[in-house]
N, C-alpha and C positions, 0 to 999 in steps of 0.2 A: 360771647361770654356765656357762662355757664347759667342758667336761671335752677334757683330752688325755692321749692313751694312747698310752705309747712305749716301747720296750724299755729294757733297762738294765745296765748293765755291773758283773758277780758283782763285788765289793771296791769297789768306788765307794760315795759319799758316799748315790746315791742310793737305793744296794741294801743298805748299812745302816739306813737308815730305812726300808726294805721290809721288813725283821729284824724291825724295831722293830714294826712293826706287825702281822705275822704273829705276833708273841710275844706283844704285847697281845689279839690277837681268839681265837688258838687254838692256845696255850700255859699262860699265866699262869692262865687262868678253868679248869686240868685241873692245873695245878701241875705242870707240865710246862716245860722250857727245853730249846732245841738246842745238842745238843753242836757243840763246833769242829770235828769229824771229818765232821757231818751237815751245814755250811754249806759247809765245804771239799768236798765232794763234789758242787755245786751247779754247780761251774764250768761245766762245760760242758750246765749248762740254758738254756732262755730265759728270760729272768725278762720280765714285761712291768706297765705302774704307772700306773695312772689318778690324773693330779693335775686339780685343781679350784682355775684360777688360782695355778698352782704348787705347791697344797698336796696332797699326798699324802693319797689317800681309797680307794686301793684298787690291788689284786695279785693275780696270778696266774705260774706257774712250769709249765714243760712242758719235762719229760725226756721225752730218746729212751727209747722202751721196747723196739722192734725196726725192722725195715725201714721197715715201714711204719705203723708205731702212735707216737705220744706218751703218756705219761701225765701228766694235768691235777692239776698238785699246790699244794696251798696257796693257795687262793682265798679272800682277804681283802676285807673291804669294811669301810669307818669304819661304826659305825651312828649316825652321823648322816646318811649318805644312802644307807643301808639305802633301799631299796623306790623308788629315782628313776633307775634301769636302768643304772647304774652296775659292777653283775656282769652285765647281758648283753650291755655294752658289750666289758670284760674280755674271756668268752666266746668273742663273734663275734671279736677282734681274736687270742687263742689260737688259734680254729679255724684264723684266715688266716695266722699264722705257722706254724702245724702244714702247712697246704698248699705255704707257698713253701717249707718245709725238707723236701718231697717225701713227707711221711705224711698218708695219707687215712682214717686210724681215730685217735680217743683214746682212752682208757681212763683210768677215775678212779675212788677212793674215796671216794665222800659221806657226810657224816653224814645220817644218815636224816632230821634239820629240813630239810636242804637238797634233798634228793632231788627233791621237788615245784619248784624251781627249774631244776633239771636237767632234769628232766621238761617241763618248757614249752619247754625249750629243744633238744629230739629227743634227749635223750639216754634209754636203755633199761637200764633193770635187768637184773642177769644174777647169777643164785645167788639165793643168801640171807644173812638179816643175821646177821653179825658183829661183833664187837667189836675197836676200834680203838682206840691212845691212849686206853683206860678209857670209850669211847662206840658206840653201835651205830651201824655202816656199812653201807653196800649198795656194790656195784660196777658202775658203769653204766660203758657206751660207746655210742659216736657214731661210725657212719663219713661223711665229708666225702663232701660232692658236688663 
């Protein structure tokens, strides 16, 4: 099935169901929920939404962090197409909006399952793990070529 990945506009129909699904993968399973104050503050991210023949199967969000950096936040994927490159589709289309909005570094918090995905994808651990939303994190970055 054909996947298309496209930005999406903060309070739109289709960036509540990016909500929705960022709440169901890595929210809910930590008993966790975003406050209104933490989606109202999203305005001015990119959000960006892998649909699969329409249907919503994956997300990613990238706030400015400084001049030249982003940070890569909120990277969701259905698992049901878990493991079919569906996140390093996400990824590469983040890095390219992170280029045309003039930053050639990201910076992110992974959960440490995830890390080894990051990691195939050039991104570099930096420090040591800590705890995040009740889970161990590491904090990798990536500068863009």
């Amino acid at each position: 099935m054909p996947l298309s990945l496209r930005p999406i506009t903060h309070g739109s129909a289709e960036y509540a169901a990016v909500v929705n699904l960022r709440r169901a993968l890595l929210r809910t399973p930590l008993g966790l929920d975003f406050t209104s104050a933490q989606l109202a503050a999203e305005t001015g991210d990119i959000h960006l939404a892998a649909f699969e023949d329409e249907e919503l199967v994956g997300t990613v969000t990238l706030t400015p962090y400084d001049e030249t950096t982003m940070k890569l936040r909120q990277m969701a994927v259905d698992e049901s197409v878990q493991g079919q490159g569906v996140g390093a589709q996400l990824l590469a289309a983040a890095e390219a909006a992170a280029l045309a909005a003039r930053r050639t570094h990201i910076t992110l918090t992974a959960r440490v399952t995830a890390q080894p995905f990051y990691a195939r994808n050039g991104y570099e651990a930096v420090g040591d793990i800590f705890e995040e939303v009740t889970i161990p994190h590491i904090r990798m970055e990536k500068t863009l070529a």
